[in-house]
C-alpha positions as CSV (number, residue, x, y, z in Angstrom):
1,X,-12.4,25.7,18.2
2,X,-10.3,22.9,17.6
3,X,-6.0,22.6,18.2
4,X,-4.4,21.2,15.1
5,X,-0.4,19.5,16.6
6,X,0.8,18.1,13.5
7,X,3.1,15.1,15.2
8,X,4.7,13.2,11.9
9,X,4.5,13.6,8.1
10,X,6.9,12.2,5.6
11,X,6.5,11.8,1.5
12,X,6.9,8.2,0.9
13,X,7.1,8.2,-3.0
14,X,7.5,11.1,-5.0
15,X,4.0,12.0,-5.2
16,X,2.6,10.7,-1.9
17,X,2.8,11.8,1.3
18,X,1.7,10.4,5.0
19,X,0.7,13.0,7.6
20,X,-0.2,12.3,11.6
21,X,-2.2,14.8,13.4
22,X,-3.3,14.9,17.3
23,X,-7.0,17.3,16.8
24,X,-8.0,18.5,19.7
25,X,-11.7,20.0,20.1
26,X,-13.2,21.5,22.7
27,X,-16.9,19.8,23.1
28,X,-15.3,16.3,21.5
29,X,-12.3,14.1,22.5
30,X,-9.0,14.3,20.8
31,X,-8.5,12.1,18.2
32,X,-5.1,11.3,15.8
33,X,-5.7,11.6,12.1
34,X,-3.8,9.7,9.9
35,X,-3.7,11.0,5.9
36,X,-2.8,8.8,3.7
37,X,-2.2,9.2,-0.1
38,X,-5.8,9.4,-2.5
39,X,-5.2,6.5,-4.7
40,X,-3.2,3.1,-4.0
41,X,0.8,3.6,-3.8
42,X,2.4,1.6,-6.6
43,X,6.2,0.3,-5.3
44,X,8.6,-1.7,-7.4
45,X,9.2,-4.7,-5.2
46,X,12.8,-3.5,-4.5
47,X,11.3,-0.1,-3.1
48,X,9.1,-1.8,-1.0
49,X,11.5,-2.7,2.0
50,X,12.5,1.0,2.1
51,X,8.7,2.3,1.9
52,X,8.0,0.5,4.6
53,X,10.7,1.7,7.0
54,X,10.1,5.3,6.2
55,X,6.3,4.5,7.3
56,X,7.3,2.4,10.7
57,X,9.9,5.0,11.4
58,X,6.8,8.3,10.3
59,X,4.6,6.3,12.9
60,X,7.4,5.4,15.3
61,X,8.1,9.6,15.3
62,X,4.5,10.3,15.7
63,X,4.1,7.6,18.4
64,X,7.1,9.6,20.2
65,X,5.4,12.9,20.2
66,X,2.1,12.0,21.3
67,X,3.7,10.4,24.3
68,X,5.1,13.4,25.2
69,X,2.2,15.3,24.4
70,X,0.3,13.0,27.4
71,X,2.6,13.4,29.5
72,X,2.4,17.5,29.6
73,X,-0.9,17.1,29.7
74,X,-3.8,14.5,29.8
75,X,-5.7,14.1,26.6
C-alpha cells in the first residue's frame, strides 16, 4: 500500500501544470515525484521571468512541506 502527500502543484501556463508528491510505500523508500507538463512549455520571452518564479516559489512550497513532513516523522 503506498501514502500519496501531495506537497506543491501549480499551473504554470494555461495548459500546463507542475505537481510534487512525497510517495510513501511500505516495502520501498519514500520518494518525491515531480510531474511535469507532456510536451515542451512554449513561453513568450516576457513570460518567462514570471514562469520561472511561479516554479521556484511551487518548489520552494514543496521544499517547505517536506521539511515538515521529516520532522513529524523520519522518512
Amino acid at each position: 500500500m503506498s501514502k500519496v502527500t501531495p506537497l506543491a502543484s501549480n499551473q504554470i501556463t494555461a495548459t500546463d501544470t507542475i505537481t510534487v508528491e512525497l510517495i510513501e510505500a511500505d516495502e520501498t523508500p519514500a520518494v518525491v515525484i515531480v510531474s511535469w507538463p507532456v510536451k515542451p512549455t512554449v513561453l513568450h520571452p516576457r513570460r518567462f521571468p514570471d514562469t520561472a518564479a511561479v516554479i521556484a516559489r511551487l518548489f520552494a512550497e514543496a521544499t517547505t512541506r517536506l521539511a515538515g513532513i521529516k520532522a513529524r516523522r523520519r522518512l
